[in-house]
Phi, psi and omega in degrees: 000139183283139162309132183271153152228181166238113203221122161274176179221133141268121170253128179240148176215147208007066167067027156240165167292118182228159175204126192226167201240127167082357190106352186230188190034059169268148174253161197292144183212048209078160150317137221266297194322315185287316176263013158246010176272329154332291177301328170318283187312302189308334173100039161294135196272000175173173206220139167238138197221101197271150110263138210277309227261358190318297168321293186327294184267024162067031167258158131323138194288153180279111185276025181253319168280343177285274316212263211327303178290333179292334186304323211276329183259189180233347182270173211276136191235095200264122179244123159227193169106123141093038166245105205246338189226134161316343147297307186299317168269349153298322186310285208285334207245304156324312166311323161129018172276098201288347170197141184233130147298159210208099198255253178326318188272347180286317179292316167334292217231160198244301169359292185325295174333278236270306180334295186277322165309322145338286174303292167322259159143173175328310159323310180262030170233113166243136191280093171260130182247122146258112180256153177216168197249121163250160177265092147346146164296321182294321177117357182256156188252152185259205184189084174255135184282133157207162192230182191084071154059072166012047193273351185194146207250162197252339202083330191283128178311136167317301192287329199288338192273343177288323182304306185305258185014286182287341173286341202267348173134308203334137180243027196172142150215127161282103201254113201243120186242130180323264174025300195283296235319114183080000195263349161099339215244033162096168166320151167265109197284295211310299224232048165226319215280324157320299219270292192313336170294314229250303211232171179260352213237136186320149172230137172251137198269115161213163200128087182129317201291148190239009171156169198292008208246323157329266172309353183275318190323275174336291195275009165237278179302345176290306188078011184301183173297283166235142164280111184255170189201146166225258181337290150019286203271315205289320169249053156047031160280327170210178208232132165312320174305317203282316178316282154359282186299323174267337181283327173291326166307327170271043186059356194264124153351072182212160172296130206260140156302098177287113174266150196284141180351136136293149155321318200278174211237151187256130197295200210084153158069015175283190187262000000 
């Protein structure tokens, strides 16, 4: 049986951690650099690091706070935001990224996926979908992509652009659906469990979650993969142990929160 994982995100704009409900109205939530060496510690199986607003204002993602963070930490660092080119994710994977996402420009160019999936391999190729459920003219509801931060909607179906994707090299999808994204009232299980359904390729569930009862959701009737989280952990509502800890009591698979050696030293043998 595979290891579930649990993985927080820093969503960042202009080099601080911020979180907001539905993609807007955020508030500050720390130093990128201070909360993932937190999470380091804490015992997270791999860390996702958005800038969120890069796409929006046409920049490149900062590749000085990814280096600063890759410095700090020892777990696996998944980057996206403001990556338009195979230079812009060579840039972030030098920097010290073990895998870079890939949204708003993937949908431009698809290309890009078979590009960075060449280089990389599969493995360092991530697809990130922000999907949302919209209301048809006809009155039936979609599954719709959208990029800019989810600022703008594409028309394109969800499940059919997670299939391209993953034929195109994607080795992992972050499946983020507005809807949820920041409201505490859990994972959209209906529409992570369709995309995990849909593809052969890991799907990480996030948006939404409000407590370890959530993510227990997710990774079983969901079928996801992984659990991602934000609000939770950055304001200290509940601890990756704590997450953990209940989710292995209910079965599920997962890697245990390790503490670390102690320091201290046992007296003896002085002059």
């Amino acid at each position: 049986m595979l290891t579930k994982r649990i993985i927080p995100c820093l969503d960042v704009d202009r080099g601080r951690v911020v979180k907001g409900v539905r993609f807007f109205n955020h508030v500050d939530a720390g130093d990128p650099v201070e909360q993932a060496l937190f999470y380091d510690q804490s015992g997270a199986d791999e860390l996702v690091f958005y800038d969120i607003t890069a796409s929006h204002e046409d920049r490149r993602m900062m590749a000085d706070v990814v280096r600063r963070v890759a410095d700090s930490v020892f777990m696996p660092i998944t980057v996206g935001g403001g990556i338009r080119t195979i230079d812009d994710a060579t840039q972030l994977i030098q920097a010290g990224a073990e895998k870079v996402s890939i949204n708003s420009a993937a949908v431009q160019n698809p290309g890009l996926i078979n590009q960075i999936a060449r280089k990389f391999g599969r493995c360092a190729t991530v697809l990130g979908l922000d999907a949302n459920r919209v209301k048809r003219s006809d009155g039936l509801e979609s599954w719709e992509v959208f990029v800019n931060g989810g600022r703008v909607g594409t028309g394109r179906d969800v499940l059919a652009w997670a299939r391209e994707a993953q034929e195109r090299g994607a080795g992992e999808i972050v499946l983020n659906v507005m809807n949820s994204d920041g409201t505490l009232e859990g994972y959209d299980i209906q529409m992570t469990r369709a995309v995990s359904e849909a593809v052969r390729i890991p799907v990480v569930a996030s948006g939404g979650a409000g407590g370890p009862e959530d993510m227990l959701a997710v990774l079983t009737v969901g079928k996801a993969d992984a659990a991602l989280a934000a609000s939770i952990f950055h304001f200290r509502k509940w601890s990756i142990r704590q997450v953990k800890e209940f989710l292995a009591e209910h079965g599920v698979n997962i890697r245990p929160v390790v503490d670390p050696p102690s320091t201290s030293r046992s007296s003896g043998g002085g002059k």
